[in-house]
C-alpha positions in Angstrom: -24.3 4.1 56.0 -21.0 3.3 57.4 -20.2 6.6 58.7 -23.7 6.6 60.9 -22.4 3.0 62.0 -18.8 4.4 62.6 -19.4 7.2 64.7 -22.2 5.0 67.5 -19.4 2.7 67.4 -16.2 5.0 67.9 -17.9 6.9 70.7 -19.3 3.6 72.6 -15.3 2.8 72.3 -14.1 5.9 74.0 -16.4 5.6 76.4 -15.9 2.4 77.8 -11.8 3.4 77.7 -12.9 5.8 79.8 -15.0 3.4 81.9 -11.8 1.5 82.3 -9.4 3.8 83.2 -11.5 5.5 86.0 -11.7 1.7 87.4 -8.1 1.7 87.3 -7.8 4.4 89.3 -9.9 3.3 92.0 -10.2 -0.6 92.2 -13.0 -2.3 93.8 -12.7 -3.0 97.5 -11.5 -6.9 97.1 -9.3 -5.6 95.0 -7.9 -3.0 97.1 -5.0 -4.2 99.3 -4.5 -0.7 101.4 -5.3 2.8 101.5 -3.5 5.2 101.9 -4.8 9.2 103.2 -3.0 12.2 102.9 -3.2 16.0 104.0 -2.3 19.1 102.8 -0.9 20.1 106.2 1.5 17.2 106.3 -0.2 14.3 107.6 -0.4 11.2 106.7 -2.2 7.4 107.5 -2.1 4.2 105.6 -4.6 1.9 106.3 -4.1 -2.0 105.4 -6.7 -4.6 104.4 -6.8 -6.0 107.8 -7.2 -3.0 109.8 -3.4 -2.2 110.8 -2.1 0.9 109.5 0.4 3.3 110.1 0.8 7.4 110.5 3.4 9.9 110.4 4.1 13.8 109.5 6.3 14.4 106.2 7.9 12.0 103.9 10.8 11.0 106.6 10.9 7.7 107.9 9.3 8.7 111.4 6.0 6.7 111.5 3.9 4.9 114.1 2.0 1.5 113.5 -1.3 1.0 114.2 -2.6 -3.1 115.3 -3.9 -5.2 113.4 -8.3 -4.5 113.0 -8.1 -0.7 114.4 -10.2 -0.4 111.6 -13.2 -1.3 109.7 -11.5 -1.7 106.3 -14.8 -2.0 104.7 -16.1 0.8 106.4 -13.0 3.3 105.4 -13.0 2.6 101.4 -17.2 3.6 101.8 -16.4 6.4 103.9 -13.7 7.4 100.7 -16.2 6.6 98.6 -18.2 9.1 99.9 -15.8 12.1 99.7 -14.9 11.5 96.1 -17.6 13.9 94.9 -15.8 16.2 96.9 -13.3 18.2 94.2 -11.1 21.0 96.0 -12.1 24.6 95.0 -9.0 25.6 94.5 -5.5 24.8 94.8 -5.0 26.8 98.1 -7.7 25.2 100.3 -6.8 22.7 102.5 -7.2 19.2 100.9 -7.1 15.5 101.4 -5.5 13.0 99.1 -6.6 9.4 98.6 -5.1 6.6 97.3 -5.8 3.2 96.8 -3.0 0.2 96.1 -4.0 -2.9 94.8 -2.5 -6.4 96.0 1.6 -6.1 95.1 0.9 -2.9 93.5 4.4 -0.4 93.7 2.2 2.5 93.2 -1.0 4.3 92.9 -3.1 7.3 91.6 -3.5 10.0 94.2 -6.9 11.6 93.9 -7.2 15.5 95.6 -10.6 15.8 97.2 -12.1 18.9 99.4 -10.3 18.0 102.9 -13.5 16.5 105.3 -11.9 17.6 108.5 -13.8 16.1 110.7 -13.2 12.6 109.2 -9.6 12.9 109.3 -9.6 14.0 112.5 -11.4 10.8 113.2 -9.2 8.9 111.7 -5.6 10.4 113.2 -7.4 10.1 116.4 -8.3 6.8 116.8 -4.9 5.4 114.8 -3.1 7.6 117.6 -5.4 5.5 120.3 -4.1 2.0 119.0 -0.3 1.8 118.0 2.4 -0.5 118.8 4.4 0.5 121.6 7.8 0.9 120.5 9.8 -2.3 120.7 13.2 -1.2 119.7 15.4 2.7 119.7 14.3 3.1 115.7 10.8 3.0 116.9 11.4 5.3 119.9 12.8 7.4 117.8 10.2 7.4 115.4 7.6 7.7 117.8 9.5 10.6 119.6 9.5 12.0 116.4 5.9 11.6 115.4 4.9 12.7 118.9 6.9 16.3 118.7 5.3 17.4 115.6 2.0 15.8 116.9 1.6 18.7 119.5 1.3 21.1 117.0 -1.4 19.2 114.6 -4.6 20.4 113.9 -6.0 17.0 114.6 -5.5 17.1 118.1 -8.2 19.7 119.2 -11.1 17.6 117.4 -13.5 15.8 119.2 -13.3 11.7 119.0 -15.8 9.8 117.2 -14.7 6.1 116.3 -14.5 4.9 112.9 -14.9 2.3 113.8 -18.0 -0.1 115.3 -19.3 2.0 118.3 -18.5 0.3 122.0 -21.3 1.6 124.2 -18.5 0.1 127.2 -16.2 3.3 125.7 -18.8 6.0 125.3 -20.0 5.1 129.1 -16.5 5.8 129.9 -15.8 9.0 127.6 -19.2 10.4 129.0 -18.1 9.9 132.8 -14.9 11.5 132.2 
């Protein structure tokens, strides 16, 4: 009778360790302090609890902010959310990699998904539409910096959709042109 008991028990155990460590990996959204998105092709964009963010190629220090409610925090972690079923095929297709930091968090788990092109083109775009203009030579430099390798992304060339809350003032203006 105590083995039958045993084994429910044991594998209800496991399970919920499981349970647990997949929520560690990904923490709720009021939990989550940033994300942060990166590509196989180099790119990268953080994006912060209040909408700022930042952007760069590589792991040098040559980044560009983003201000402060670019975007829809809310709406990036459920547009993640989304993708996560996404597993890449294989290790030589292009991917996207995901992270999420929680408040004073050091570090993360990075999660590899099929890359969703279109949404990160999306997403470079419209960070690319809202930085900080440089206030000092470290962030000209930087910019500079960003801006050389920027010509030969494959972000570029994709057509603009915000991310963010649709302004019928902008599409007026983007159909016009």
């Amino acid at each position: 009778m105590r083995k039958r008991v045993f084994i429910p028990l044991f594998l209800l155990f496991l399970a919920n360790l499981s349970f647990s460590a997949f929520s560690e990996d990904r923490p709720a959204m009021k939990q989550c302090a940033s994300m942060h998105v990166r590509s196989s092709e180099g790119w990268w964009l953080s994006i912060n609890h209040d909408g700022s963010g930042s952007y760069g190629f590589g792991t040098g220090l040559a980044r560009v902010e983003v201000v402060k409610n670019t975007f829809s925090f809310e709406q990036m972690y459920y547009a993640f959310e989304k993708v996560f079923v996404n597993k890449p095929d294989n290790a030589e297709n292009p991917y996207m990699a995901v992270s999420y930091y929680r408040e004073g968090a050091s570090s993360a788990v990075e999660h590899r998904l099929a890359q969703d092109r279109q949404l990160l083109a999306k997403l470079f775009l419209f960070a690319r539409e809202n930085t900080h203009p440089p206030v000092n030579e470290f962030d000209t430099r930087s910019h500079n910096q960003v801006e050389s390798f920027w010509k030969n992304s494959p972000w570029k060339e994709s057509p603009h959709v915000s991310p963010n809350k649709a302004n019928p003032a902008d599409a007026k203006k983007r159909a016009a042109d």
